[in-house]
C-alpha positions as CSV (number, residue, x, y, z in Angstrom):
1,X,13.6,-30.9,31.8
2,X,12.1,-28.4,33.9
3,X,10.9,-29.6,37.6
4,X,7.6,-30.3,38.0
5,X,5.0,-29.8,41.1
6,X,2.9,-32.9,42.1
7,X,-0.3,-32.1,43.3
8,X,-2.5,-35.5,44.1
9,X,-0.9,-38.1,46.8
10,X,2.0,-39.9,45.6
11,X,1.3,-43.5,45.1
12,X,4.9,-45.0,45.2
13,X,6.3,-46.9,48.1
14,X,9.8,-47.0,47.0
15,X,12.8,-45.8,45.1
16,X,12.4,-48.4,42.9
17,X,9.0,-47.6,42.2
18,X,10.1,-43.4,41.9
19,X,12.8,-44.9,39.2
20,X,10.3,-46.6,37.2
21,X,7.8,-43.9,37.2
22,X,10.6,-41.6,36.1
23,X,11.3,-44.0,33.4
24,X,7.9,-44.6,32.4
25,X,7.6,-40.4,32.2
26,X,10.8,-40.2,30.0
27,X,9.1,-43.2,27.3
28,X,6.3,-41.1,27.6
29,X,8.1,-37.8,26.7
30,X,9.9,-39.0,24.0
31,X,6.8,-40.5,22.0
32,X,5.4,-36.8,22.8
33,X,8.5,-35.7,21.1
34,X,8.3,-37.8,18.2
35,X,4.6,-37.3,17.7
36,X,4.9,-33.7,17.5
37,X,8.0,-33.9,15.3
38,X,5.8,-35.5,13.1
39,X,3.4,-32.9,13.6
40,X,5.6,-30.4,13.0
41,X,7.1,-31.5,9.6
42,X,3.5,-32.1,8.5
43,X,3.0,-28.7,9.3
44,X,5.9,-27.2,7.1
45,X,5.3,-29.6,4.4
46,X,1.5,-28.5,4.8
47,X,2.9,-24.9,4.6
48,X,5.1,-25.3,2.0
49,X,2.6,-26.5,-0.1
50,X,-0.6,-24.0,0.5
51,X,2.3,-21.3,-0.3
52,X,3.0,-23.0,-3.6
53,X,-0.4,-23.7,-4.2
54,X,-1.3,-19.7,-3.3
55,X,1.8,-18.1,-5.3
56,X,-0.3,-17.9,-8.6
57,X,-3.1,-16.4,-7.2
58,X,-1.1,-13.9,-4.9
59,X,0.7,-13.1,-9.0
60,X,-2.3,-12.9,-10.3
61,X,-3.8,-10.5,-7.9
62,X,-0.7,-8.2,-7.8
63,X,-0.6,-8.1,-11.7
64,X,-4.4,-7.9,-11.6
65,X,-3.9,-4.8,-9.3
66,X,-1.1,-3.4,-11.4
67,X,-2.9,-3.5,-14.8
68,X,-6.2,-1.9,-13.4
69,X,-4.2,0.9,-11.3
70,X,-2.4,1.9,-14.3
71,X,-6.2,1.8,-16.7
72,X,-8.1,3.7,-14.4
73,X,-5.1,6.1,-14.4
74,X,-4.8,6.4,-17.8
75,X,-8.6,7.0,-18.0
76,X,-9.1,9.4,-15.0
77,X,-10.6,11.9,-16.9
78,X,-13.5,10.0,-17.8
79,X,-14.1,9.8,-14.1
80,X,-14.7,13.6,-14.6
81,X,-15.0,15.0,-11.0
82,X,-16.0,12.1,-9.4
83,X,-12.7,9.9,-7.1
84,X,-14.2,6.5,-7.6
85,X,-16.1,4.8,-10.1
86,X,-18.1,1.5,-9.3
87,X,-18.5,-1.6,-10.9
88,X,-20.1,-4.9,-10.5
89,X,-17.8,-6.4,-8.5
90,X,-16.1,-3.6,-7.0
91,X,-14.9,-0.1,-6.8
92,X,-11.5,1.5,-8.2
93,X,-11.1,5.3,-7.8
94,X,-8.7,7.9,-6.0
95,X,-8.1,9.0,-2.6
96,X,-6.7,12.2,-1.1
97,X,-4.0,11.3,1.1
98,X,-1.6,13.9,3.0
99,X,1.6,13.1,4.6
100,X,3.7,15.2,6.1
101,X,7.4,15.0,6.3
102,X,9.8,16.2,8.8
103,X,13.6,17.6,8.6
104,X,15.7,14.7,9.2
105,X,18.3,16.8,10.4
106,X,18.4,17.1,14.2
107,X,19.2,20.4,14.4
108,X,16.3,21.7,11.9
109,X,13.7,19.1,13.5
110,X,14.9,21.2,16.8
111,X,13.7,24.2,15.2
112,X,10.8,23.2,14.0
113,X,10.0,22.2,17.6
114,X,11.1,25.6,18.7
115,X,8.5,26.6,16.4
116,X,5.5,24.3,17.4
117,X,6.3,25.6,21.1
118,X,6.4,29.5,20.0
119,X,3.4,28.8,18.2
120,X,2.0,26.7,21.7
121,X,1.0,23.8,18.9
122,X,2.0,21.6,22.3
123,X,-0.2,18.8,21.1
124,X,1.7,18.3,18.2
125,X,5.0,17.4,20.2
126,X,4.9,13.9,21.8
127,X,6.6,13.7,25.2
128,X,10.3,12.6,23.7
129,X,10.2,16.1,22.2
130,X,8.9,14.6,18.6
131,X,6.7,15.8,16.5
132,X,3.1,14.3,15.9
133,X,2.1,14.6,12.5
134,X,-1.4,14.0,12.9
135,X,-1.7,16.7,15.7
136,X,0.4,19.0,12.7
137,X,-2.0,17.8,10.1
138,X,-4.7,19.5,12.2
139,X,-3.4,22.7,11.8
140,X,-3.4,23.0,8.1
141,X,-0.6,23.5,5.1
142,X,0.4,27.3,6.0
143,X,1.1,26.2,9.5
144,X,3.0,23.2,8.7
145,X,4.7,25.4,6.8
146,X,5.4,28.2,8.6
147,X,7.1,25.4,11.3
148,X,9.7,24.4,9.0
149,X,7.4,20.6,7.9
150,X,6.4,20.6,4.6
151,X,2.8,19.7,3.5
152,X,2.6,17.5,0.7
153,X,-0.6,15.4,-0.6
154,X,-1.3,13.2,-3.8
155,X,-3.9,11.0,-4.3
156,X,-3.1,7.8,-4.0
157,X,-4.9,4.6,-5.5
158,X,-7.4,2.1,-4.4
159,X,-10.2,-0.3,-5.0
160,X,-12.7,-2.2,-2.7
161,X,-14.4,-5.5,-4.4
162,X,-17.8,-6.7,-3.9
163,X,-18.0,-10.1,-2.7
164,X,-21.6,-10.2,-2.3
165,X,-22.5,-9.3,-5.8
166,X,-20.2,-11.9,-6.5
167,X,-21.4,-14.4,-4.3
168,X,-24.8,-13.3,-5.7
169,X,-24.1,-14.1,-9.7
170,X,-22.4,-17.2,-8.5
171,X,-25.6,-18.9,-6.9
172,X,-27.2,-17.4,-9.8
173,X,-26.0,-19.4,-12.3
């Protein structure tokens, strides 16, 4: 146990007395221990339980999320132009998202930072000489191009859900 300073006036007037305080501080420590010990296994067994409690609904939600990603795929074209459709207790739809990837090869990702320097693109090199791909993604797909990157984008899905409409049927009932 770790030494401890003592900040009011000591009240002891002999070893004796210093030997029973210490003992009195060790009883003490070890019904500390023991309650949290206790604490702690009703914490796991309180964990253990709220996960196996949760597991359905965390299934259900996944599943829910795969069947509805893969209807609203299959039905994007009665979207027409429009990326996200909404409903009453949410909305599902599409995103534009562009990433860009790097050569993983040192000596190419050298070039391309050759390239970003020639081009003075110096805000798209972080200090450690690496490439910032937001900075890149400023400069538009030729230029990311051009560098030796290559530009890619797909639209990825997602949904937001209404809670308050939700909230709002349910104290309507």
């Amino acid at each position: 146990m770790a030494r401890k300073r003592v900040t009011d006036t000591p009240r002891l007037k002999s070893w004796e007395d210093v030997n029973d305080a210490l003992r009195q501080i060790a009883e003490a420590q070890l019904s500390l221990d023991d309650i949290e010990s206790d604490m702690q296994r009703q914490v796991l067994g309180a964990q253990k339980v709220a996960e196996e409690q949760s597991q359905p609904y965390r299934d259900s939600i996944s599943r829910l999320e795969r069947e509805i990603k893969t209807f609203v795929t299959d039905r994007r074209c009665e979207m027409g132009s429009a990326k996200t459709k909404a409903l009453t207790f949410g909305e599902v739809g599409f995103r534009l998202s562009t990433s860009i990837t790097l050569p993983r090869a040192k000596e190419k990702l050298a070039d391309v930072i050759r390239c970003l320097k020639s081009r003075k693109m110096l805000d798209c090199i972080v200090t450690e000489e690496k490439v910032s791909r937001d900075a890149l993604r400023k400069y538009g797909e030729d230029t990311v191009n051009a560098v030796g990157a290559t530009w890619r984008q797909r639209e990825t899905f997602g949904y937001d859900l209404n809670f308050a409409k939700l909230e709002q049927i349910k104290s309507g009932k």
